[in-house]
C-alpha positions in Angstrom: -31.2 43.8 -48.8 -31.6 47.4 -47.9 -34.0 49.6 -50.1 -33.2 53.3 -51.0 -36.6 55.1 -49.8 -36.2 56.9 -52.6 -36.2 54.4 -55.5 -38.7 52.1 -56.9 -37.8 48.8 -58.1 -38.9 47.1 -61.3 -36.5 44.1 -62.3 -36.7 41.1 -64.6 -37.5 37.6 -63.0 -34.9 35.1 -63.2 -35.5 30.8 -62.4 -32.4 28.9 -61.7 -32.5 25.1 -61.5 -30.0 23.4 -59.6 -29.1 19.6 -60.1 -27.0 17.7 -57.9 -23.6 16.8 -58.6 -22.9 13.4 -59.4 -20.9 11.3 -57.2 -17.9 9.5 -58.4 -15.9 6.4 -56.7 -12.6 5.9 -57.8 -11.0 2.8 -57.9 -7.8 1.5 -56.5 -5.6 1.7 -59.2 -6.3 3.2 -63.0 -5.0 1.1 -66.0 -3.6 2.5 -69.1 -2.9 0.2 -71.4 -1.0 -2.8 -70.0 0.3 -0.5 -67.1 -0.5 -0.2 -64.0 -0.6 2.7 -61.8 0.5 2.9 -57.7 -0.4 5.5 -55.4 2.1 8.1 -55.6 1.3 7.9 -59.9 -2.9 8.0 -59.3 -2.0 11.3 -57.1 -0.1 13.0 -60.0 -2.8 12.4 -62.5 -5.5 13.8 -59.5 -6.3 17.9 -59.4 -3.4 19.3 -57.0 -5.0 20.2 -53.4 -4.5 23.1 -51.4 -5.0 21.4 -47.9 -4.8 23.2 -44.7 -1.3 22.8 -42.7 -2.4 20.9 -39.3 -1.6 24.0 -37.5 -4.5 26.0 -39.2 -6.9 23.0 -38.9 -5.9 23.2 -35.3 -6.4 27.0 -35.0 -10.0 26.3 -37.1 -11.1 24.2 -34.6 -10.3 26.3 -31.2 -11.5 29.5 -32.8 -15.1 28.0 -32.0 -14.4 26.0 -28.8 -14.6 22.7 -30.9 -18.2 23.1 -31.9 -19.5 22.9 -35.1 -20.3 25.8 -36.4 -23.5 25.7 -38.1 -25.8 27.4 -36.0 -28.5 24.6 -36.5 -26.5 22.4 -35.2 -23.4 23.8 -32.5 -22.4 20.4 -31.4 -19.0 19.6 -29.9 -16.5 18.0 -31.8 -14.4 16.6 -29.6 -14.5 14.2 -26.5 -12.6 11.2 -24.4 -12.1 8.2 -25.9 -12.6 5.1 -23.8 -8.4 5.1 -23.7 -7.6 7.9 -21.2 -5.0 8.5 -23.0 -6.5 9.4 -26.0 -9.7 11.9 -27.2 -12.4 11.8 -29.9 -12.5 14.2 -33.0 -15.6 13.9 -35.0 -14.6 18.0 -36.4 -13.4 18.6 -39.8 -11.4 22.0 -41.1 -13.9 22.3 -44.3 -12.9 24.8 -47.5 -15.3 27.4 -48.1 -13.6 27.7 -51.7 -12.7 23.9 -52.5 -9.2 22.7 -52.4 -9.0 21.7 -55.9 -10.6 22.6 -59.2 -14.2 21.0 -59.8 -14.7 21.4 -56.0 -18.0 23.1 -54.3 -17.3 26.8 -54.5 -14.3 26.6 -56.3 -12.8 30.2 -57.0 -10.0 30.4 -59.8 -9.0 33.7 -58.4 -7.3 32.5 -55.2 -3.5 31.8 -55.5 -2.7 28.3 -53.5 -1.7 30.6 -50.4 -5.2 31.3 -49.8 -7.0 28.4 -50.6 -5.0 26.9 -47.8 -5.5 29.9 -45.2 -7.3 30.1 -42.5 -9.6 32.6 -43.7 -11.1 30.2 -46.2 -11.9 27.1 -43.5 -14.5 26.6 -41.5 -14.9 24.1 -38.2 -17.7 21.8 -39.0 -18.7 17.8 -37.6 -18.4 15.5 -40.3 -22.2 16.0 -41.4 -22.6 19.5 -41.7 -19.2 19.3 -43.7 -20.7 16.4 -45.9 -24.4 18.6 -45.9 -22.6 21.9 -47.2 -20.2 20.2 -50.0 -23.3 17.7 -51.5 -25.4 21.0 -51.7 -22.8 24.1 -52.5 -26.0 26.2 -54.5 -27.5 26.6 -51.2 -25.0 26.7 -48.7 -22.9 29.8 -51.0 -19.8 30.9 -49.2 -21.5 33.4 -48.2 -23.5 31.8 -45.9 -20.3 29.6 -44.6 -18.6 33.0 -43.6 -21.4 33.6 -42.0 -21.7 30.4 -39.9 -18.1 31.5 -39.4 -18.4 34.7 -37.9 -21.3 33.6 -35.5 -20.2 30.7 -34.3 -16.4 32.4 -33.7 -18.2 35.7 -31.6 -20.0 33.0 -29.2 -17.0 31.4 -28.4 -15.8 34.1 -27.6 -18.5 36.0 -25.7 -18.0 32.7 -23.7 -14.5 32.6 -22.8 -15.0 36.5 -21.4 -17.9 35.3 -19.8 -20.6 37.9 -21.4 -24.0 36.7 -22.3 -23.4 34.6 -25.1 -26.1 34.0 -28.3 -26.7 30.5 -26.9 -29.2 28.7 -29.6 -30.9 26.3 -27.2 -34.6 27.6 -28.3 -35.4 24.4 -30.6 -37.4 27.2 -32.2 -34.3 28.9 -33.3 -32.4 25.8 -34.4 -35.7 24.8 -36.7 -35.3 28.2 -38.7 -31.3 28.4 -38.4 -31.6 24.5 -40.6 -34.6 25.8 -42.4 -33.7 28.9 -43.9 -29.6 29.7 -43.5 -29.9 32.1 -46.5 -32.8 34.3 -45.5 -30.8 34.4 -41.7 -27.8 35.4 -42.9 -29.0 38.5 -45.6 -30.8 39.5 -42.1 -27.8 39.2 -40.2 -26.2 41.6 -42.6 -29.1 43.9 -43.3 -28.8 44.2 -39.5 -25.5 45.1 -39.1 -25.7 47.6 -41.9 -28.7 49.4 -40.4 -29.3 48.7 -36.8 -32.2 51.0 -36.1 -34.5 49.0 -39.2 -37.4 47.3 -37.7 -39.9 46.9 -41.1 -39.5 44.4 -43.9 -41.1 43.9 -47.7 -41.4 40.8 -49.9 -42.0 41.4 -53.4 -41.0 40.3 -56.1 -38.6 41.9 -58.8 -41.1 42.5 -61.2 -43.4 44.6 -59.2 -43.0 48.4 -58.7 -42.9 49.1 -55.2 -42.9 53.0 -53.9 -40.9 53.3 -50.7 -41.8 55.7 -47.4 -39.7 59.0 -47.1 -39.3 58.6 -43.3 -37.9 55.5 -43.0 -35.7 53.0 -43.9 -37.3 49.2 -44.9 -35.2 46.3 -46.1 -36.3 44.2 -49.0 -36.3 40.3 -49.4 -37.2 38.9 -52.8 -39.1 36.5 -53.8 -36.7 35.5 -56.8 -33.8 35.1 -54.1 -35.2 32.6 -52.0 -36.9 29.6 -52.5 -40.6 29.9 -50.3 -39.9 33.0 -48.8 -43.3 33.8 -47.9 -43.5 30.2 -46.1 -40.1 31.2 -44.3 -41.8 34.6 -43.2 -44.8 32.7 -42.1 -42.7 30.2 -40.0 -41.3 33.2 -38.5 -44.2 35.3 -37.4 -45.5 32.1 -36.4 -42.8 31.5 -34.0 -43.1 35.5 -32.8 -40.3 36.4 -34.2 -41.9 38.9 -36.6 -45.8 40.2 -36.7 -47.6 41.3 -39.9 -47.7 45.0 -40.1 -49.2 45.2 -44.1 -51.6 47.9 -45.3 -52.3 46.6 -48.7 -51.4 43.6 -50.5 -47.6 43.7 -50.1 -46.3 41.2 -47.7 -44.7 43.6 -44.5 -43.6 42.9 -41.6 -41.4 43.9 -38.5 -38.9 42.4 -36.2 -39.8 42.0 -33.1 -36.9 43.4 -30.7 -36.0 39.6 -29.5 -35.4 38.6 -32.2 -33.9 41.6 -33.8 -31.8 41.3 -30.6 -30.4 37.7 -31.3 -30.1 38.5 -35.2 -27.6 41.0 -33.8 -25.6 39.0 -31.5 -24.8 36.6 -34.0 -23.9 39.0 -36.8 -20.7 38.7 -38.3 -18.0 40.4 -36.1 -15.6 41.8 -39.1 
């Protein structure tokens, strides 16, 4: 988040619990009464789905060279099978709004036509698409369009052969699974205001004064879950060194890191 220099922030705290959805196995047929029901009647009685055609699951899945597309994770999704005829697909075109109502990130306001588009899948392997569907509080579709967006501009910056934002440091992989919110409200902050080096963590109850010559973003405590442990696995890893001059948690990006931040930043 990017703070007005000019303003001073004094906002009420907020907790949020989350508790983890319950998991339901259906059975193989459902009685009513003496009758029972086959296939094509259990699917009537289920929430319609709007599934991806196999075009845009096939589009999905090129769009990011067959990788998945969590950038803790990149792995390819495809392969040979021991038949030469035939290849391996571990990849799955996941909904960043669910398919059906009661789904993870289910949004009413879509019509059918874009719950099935494009624009609302992402290319994952079949554990990052079971990670981000048992845990939708954390990984917000926000963060989904991010992995999106990254993981479709390295693809590309590999198939016209630029440096790509290759994520081979196991350094950057730890805080890419670690903290996926905090990186992508960077990402953003970055893309927003490019020429911001110097960051605050405080909480939204204190009253924090901002400088008149420059621009600082701000990261709440109330937005992320250990977020001075995040930013202490961070400047641990020299991505960011402590600048502070009183008590308030600062900091500043060091220029590598700033550097990779904005080669993986959503491309529009």
């Amino acid at each position: 988040m990017i703070a007005d220099p000019t303003s001073c922030h004094a906002l009420a705290l907020a907790n949020i619990q989350v508790f983890p959805r319950p998991r339901i196995k259906l059975k193989p047929n459902i009685r009513l009464g003496v009758k029972t029901l086959g296939s094509s009647e259990q699917s009537a009685l289920l929430p319609n789905r709007d599934d991806f055609s196999t075009s845009t699951k096939d589009t999905l899945a090129r769009r990011v060279g067959h990788r998945c597309s969590n950038p803790g994770c990149c792995q390819p999704t495809s392969g040979p099978q021991e038949n030469r005829a035939k290849s391996v697909n571990v990849g799955v075109a996941a909904h960043i709004s669910a398919a059906a109502e009661g789904g993870p990130r289910y949004d009413s306001s879509l019509t059918p036509a874009l719950r099935a588009a494009i624009e609302n899948g992402i290319w994952l392997c079949q554990i990052c698409a079971k990670l981000v569907d048992n845990d939708p509080a954390r990984f917000t579709a926000a963060i989904l369009l991010d992995w999106k967006s990254f993981s479709e501009k390295r693809a590309q910056s590999r198939l016209e052969n630029r440096s790509a934002p290759e994520i081979q440091d196991p350094r950057l992989l730890k805080i890419e699974r670690l903290m996926p919110e905090l990186m992508a409200e960077m990402r953003q902050d970055l893309a927003s205001s490019p020429l911001c080096r110097e960051l605050i963590a405080i909480s939204r109850r204190v009253t924090f004064c901002y400088p008149q010559d420059r621009r600082m973003f701000t990261y709440y405590l109330e937005d992320h879950v250990d977020l001075l442990s995040k930013l202490m696995i961070l400047q641990n890893h020299g991505f960011i060194r402590d600048i502070r001059h009183n008590d308030v948690p600062r900091f500043a990006f060091e220029e590598e890191f700033a550097d990779y931040l904005e080669q993986t930043v959503a491309s529009g």
